[in-house]
Legacy VTK file of the C-alpha trace (Angstrom):
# vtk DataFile Version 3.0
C-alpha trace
ASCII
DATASET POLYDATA
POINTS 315 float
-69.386 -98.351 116.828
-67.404 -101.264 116.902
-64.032 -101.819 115.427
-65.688 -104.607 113.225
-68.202 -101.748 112.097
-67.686 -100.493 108.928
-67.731 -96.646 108.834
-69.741 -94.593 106.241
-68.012 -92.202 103.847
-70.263 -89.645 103.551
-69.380 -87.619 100.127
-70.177 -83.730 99.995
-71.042 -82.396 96.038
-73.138 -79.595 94.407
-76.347 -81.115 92.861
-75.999 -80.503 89.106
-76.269 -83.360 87.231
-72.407 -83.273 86.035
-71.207 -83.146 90.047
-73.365 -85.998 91.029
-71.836 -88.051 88.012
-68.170 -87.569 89.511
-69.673 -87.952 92.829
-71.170 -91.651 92.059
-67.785 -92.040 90.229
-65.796 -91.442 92.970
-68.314 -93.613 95.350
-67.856 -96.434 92.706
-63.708 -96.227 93.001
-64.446 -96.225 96.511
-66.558 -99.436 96.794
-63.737 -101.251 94.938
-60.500 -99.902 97.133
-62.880 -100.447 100.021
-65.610 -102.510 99.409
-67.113 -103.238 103.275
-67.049 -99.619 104.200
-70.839 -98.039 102.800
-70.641 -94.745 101.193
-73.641 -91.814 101.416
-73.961 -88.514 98.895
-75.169 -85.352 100.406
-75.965 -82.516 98.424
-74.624 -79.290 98.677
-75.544 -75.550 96.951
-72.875 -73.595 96.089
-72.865 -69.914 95.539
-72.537 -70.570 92.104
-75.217 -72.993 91.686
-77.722 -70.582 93.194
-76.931 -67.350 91.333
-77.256 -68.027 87.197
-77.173 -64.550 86.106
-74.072 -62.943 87.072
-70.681 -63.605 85.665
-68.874 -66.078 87.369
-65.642 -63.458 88.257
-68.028 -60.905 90.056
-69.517 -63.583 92.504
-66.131 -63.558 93.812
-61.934 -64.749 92.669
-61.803 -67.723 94.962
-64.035 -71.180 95.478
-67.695 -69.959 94.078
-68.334 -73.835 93.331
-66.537 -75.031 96.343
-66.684 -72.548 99.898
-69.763 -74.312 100.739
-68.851 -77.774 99.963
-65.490 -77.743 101.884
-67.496 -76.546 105.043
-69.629 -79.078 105.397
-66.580 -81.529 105.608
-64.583 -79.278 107.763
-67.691 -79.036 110.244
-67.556 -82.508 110.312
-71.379 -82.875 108.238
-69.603 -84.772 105.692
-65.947 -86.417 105.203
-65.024 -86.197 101.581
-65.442 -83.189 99.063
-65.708 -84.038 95.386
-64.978 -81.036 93.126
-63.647 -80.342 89.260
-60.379 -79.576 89.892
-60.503 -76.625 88.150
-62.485 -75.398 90.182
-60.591 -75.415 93.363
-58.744 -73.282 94.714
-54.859 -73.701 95.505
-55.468 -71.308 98.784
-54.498 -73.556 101.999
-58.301 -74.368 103.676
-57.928 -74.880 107.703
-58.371 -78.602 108.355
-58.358 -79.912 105.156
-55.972 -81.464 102.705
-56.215 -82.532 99.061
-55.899 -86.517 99.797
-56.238 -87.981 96.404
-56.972 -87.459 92.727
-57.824 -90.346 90.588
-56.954 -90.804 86.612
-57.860 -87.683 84.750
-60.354 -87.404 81.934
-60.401 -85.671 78.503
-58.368 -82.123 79.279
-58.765 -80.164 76.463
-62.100 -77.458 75.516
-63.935 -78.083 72.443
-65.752 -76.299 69.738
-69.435 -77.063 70.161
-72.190 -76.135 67.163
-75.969 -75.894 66.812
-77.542 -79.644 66.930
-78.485 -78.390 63.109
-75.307 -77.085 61.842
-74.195 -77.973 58.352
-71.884 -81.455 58.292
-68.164 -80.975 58.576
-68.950 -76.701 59.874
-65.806 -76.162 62.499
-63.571 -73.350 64.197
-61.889 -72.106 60.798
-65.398 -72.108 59.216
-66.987 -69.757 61.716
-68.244 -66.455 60.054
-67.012 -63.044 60.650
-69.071 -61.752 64.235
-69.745 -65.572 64.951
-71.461 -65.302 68.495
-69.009 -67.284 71.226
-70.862 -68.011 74.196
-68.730 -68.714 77.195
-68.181 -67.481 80.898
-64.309 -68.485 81.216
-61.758 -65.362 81.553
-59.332 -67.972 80.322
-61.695 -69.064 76.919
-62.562 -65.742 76.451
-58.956 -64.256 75.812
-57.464 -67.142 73.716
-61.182 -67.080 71.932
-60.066 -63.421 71.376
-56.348 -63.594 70.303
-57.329 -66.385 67.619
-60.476 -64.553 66.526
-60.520 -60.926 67.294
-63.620 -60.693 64.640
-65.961 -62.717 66.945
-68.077 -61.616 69.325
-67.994 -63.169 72.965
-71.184 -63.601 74.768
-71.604 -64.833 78.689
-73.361 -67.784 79.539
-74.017 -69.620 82.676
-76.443 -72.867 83.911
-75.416 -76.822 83.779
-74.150 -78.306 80.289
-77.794 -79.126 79.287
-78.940 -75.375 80.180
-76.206 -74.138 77.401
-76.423 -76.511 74.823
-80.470 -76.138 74.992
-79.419 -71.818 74.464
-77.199 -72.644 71.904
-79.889 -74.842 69.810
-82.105 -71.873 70.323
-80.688 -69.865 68.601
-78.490 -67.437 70.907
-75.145 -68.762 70.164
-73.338 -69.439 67.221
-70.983 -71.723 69.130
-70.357 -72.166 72.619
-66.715 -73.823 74.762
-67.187 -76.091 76.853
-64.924 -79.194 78.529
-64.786 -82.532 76.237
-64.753 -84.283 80.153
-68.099 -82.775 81.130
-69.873 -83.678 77.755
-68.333 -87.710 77.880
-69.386 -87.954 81.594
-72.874 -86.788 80.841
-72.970 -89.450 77.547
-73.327 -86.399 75.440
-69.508 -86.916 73.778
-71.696 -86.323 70.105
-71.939 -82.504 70.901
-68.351 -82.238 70.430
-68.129 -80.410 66.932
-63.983 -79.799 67.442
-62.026 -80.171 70.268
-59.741 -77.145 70.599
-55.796 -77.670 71.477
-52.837 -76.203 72.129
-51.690 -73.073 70.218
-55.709 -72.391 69.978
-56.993 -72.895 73.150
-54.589 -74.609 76.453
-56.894 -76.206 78.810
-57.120 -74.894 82.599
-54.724 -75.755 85.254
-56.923 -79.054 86.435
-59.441 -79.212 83.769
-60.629 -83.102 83.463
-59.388 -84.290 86.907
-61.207 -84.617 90.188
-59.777 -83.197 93.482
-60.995 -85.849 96.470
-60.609 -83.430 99.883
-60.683 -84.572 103.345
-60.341 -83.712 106.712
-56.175 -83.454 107.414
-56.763 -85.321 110.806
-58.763 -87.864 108.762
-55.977 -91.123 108.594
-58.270 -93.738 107.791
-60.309 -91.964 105.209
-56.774 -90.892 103.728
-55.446 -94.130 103.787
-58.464 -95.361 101.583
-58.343 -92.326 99.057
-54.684 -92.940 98.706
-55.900 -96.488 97.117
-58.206 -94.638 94.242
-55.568 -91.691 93.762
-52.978 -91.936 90.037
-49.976 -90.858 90.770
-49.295 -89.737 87.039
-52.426 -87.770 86.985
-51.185 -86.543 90.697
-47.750 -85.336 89.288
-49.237 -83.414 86.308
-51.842 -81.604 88.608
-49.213 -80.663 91.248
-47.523 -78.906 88.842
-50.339 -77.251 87.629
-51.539 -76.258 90.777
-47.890 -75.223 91.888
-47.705 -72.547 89.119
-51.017 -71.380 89.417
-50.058 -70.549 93.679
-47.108 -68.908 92.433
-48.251 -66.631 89.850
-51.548 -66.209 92.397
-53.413 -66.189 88.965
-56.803 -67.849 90.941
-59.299 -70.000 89.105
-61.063 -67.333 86.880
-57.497 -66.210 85.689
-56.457 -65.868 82.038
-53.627 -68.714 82.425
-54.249 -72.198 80.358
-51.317 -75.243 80.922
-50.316 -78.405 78.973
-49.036 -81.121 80.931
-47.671 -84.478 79.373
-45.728 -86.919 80.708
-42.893 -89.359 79.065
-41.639 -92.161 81.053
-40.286 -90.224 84.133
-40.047 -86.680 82.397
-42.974 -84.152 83.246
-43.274 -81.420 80.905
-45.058 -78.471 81.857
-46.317 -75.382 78.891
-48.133 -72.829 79.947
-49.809 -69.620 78.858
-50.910 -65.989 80.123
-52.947 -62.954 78.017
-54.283 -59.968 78.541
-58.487 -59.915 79.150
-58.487 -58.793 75.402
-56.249 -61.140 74.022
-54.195 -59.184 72.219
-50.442 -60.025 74.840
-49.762 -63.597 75.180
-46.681 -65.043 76.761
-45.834 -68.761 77.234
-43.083 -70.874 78.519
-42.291 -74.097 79.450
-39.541 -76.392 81.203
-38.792 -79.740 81.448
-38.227 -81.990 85.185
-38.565 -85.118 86.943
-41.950 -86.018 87.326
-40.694 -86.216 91.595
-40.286 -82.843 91.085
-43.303 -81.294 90.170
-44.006 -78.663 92.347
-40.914 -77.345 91.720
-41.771 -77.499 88.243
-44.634 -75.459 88.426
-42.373 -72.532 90.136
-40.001 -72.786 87.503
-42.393 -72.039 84.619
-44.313 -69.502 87.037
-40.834 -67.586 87.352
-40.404 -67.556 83.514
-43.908 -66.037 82.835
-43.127 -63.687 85.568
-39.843 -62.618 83.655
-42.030 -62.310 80.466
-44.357 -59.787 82.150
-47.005 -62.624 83.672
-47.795 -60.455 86.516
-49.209 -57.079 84.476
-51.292 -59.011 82.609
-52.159 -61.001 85.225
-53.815 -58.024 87.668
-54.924 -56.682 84.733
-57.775 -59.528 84.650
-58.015 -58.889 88.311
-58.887 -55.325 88.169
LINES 1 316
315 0 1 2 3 4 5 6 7 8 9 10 11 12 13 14 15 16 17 18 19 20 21 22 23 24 25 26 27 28 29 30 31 32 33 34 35 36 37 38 39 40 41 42 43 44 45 46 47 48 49 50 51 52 53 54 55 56 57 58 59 60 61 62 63 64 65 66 67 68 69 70 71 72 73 74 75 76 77 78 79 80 81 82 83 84 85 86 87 88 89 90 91 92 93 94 95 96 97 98 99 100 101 102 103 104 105 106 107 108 109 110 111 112 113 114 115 116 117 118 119 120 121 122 123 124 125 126 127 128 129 130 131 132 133 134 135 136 137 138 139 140 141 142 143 144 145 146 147 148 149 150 151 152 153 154 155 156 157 158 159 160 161 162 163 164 165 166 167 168 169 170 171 172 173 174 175 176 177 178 179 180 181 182 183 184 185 186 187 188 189 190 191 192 193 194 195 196 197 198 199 200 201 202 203 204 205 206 207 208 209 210 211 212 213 214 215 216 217 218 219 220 221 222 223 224 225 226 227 228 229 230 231 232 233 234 235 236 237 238 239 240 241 242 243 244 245 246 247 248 249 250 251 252 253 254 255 256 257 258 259 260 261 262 263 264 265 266 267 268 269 270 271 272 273 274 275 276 277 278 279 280 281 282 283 284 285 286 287 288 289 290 291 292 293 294 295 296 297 298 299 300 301 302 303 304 305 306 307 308 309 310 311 312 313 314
């Protein structure tokens, strides 16, 4: 290859339909910030693509959508992961660094109904015993502190897979991300979106986290190009309290991040699996300072008791 030779960015993603949406996404950004270098998608199965059945917390704590993704690039099969940033895990990964994120998407959960539910039905309409389907720790304790009267079902399979269950018949309602539903053009499923004291969002939820190689310059060079530093700043934090209460992905911790002109402003909460504690805090910094940020709220949900209820979703 010459130095005049463009080099291909080959992109490494799961194969459900949602993944290879962000993938193209991302390959679209890509072509803009770098449009002579040709990009290639390569399909990866994850642990938790292949195994529907189980709940998602006893395949494993750490990087069920993402082990097998982040190997390929760091065996050098791929250069560039594409995962839900919720998904990935803040644990340091030999060889590879989180390069770039680009401007989030929709953050919050919503409320989603039968396709024949009556007009205007909602979350404060739902009967006594309404059947909640959903797989998140974190969805499933809120769900439970709001509405100890309903009953929480699992679920698992793509957004079609659940919304086809919950037209059947199994569900009364099912949670799932506003981002997912817009990025699949299926933003008229959401019945309600659910916010903040109801339901906080999870540390990431409706950003993408672009991984590379560490040793990879020129490919981080590009990504740096396609990455928002607001969105960056707001994630960092999130991340940065999620390492220090080493709550994991499938934790019962949910986070509001907003952002006013260079003020970052970090809220988060922690429960018990059941629902029934629930602690919050929140502080105020720089949006330079957003790691730091993270800590500090981490440290004040420690002081509150974070940690008990914390291994208590653990064990």
């Amino acid at each position: 290859m010459t130095e005049t030779t463009p080099r291909t960015i080959r992109i490494a993603t799961r194969s459900s339909r949602l993944a290879l949406w962000q993938a193209e996404h991302v390959s679209a950004l890509l072509k803009i910030a770098a449009p002579e270098v040709p990009v290639e998608i390569i399909h990866v199965s994850t642990l938790g693509d292949r195994d529907l059945t189980e709940p998602l917390r006893a395949l494993g704590a750490f990087g069920v959508f993402t082990r097998e993704v982040q190997k390929v690039v760091q065996e050098g099969r791929a250069d560039l992961a594409v995962h839900s940033l919720k998904d990935l895990p803040t644990d340091y990964v030999e060889g590879l660094c989180l390069a770039a994120v680009p401007t989030r998407g929709p953050v919050f959960d919503t409320l989603v109904l039968p396709a024949n539910a009556a007009p205007g039905a909602n979350w404060e309409s739902l009967p006594l015993a309404a059947r909640i389907g959903t797989g998140s720790p974190r969805r499933q304790a809120q769900v439970r502190h709001a509405r100890p009267d309903v009953e929480l079902l699992e679920i698992r399979g793509n957004v079609e897979t659940r919304l086809r269950k919950l037209d059947a018949g199994e569900y009364d309602a099912i949670i799932l991300a506003v981002a997912g539903l817009e990025r699949l053009g299926l933003e008229g499923r959401v019945t309600q979106p659910l916010t903040p004291p109801i339901m906080f969002p999870a540390v990431g939820q409706g950003a993408l986290g672009l991984e590379c190689r560490t040793d990879n310059a020129w490919l981080r060079e590009i990504l740096l190009r396609i990455s928002h530093p607001e969105t960056l700043a707001a994630v960092t934090a999130e991340r940065a309290l999620m390492a220090e209460l080493r709550a994991g992905c499938h934790a019962p911790l949910g986070v509001s991040t907003t952002i006013e002109g260079t003020s970052l402003r970090l809220e988060a909460v922690v429960l018990s699996p059941d629902g029934r504690a629930r602690i919050t805090a929140h502080a105020t910094a720089a949006v330079t300072q957003a790691a730091a940020l993270g800590r500090t709220v981490a440290e004040l949900l420690k002081a509150e008791g974070a940690d008990t209820l914390i291994n208590a979703a653990k064990a």
